[in-house]
C-alpha positions as CSV (number, residue, x, y, z in Angstrom):
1,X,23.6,-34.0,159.9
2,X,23.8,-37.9,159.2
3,X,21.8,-39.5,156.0
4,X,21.4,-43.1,155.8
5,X,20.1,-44.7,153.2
6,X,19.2,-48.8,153.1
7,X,18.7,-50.8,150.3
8,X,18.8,-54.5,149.3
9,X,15.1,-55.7,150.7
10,X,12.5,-57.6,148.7
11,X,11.1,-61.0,148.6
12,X,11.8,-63.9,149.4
13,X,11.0,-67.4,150.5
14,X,11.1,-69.1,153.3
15,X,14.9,-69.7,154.0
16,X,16.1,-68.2,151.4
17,X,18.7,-65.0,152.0
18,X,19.4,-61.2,151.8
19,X,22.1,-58.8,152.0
20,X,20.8,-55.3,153.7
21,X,23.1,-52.4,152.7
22,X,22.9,-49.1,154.6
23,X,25.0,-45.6,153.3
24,X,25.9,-43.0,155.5
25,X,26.6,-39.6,154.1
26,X,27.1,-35.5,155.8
27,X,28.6,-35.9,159.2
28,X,29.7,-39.1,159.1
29,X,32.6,-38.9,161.5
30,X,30.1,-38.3,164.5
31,X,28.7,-41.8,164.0
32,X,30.3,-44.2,166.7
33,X,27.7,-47.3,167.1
34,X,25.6,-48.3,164.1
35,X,22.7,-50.8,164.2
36,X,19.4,-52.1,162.2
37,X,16.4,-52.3,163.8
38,X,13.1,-53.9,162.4
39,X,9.4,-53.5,162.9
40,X,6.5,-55.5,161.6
41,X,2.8,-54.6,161.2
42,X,1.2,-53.8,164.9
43,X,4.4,-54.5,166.4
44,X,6.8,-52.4,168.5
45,X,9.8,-51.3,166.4
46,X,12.7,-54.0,167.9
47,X,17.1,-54.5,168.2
48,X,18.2,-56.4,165.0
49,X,21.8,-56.3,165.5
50,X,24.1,-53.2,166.8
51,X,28.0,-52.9,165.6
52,X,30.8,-50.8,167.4
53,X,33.7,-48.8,164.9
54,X,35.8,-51.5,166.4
55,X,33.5,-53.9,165.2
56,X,32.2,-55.4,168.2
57,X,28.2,-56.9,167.7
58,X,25.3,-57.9,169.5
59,X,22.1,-59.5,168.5
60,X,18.3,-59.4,169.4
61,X,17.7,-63.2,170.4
62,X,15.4,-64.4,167.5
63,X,18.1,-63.2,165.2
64,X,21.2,-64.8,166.8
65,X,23.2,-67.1,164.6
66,X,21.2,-66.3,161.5
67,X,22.3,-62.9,160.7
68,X,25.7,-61.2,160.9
69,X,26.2,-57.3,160.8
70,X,29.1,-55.6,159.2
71,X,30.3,-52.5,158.6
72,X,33.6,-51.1,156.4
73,X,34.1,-47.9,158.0
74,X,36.1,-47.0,154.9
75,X,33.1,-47.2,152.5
76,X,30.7,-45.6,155.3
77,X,28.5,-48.8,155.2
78,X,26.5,-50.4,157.4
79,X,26.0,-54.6,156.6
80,X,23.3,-57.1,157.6
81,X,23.3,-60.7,156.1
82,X,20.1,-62.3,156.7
83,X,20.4,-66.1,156.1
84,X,17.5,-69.1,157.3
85,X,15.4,-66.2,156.6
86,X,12.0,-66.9,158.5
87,X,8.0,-65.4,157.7
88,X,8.5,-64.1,161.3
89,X,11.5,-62.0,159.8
90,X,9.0,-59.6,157.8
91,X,9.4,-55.9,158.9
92,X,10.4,-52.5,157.7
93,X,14.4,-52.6,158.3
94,X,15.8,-49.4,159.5
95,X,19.4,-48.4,159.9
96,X,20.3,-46.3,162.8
97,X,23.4,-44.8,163.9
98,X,24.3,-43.0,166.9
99,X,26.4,-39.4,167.4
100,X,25.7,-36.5,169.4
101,X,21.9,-38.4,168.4
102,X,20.4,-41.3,166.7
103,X,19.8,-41.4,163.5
104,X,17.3,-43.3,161.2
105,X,17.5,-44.4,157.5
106,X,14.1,-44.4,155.4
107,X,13.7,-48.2,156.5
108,X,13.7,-51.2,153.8
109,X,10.8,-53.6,152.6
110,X,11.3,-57.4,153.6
111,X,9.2,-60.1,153.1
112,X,9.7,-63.4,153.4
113,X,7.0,-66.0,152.5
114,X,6.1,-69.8,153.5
């Protein structure tokens, strides 16, 4: 078993910034790919960002070249620096990571207001 556990949402305005931590505990070795997704009210959970072990990314489009994902695979931490933060960017954050299944953290509060 995987736990993940985010932290590091909250408020804030309208351009502002946040850091999203995510801590992976139990099997950790079985995670390969690692990721945060997001999902706002009446929306469709959707891709944030996605990181290989090597560190290889990709972004969903209304993220790209705002937000950067990380991850120190020595400190079993997932990343997600959220800068130019937008209204549009409010949504339950989740980290997810991938073994023999994908796992999901607890998800993470942001909002961010005009």
């Amino acid at each position: 078993q995987v736990q993940l556990v985010e932290s590091g949402g909250g408020l804030v305005q309208a351009g502002g910034s946040l850091t999203l931590s995510c801590a992976a505990s139990g099997s950790i070795f079985r995670i390969n790919d690692m990721g945060w997704y997001r999902q706002a009210p009446g929306k469709q959970r959707e891709l944030v960002a996605t990181i290989t072990r090597g560190g290889n990314s990709k972004y969903g489009d209304p993220v790209k070249g705002r937000f950067t994902i990380s991850r120190d695979n020595a400190k079993n931490t997932l990343y997600l620096q959220m800068n130019g933060l937008k209204p549009e960017d409010t949504a339950v954050y989740y980290c997810t990571g991938w073994a023999n299944t994908q796992y999901w953290g607890q998800g993470t509060q942001v909002t961010v207001s005009s």
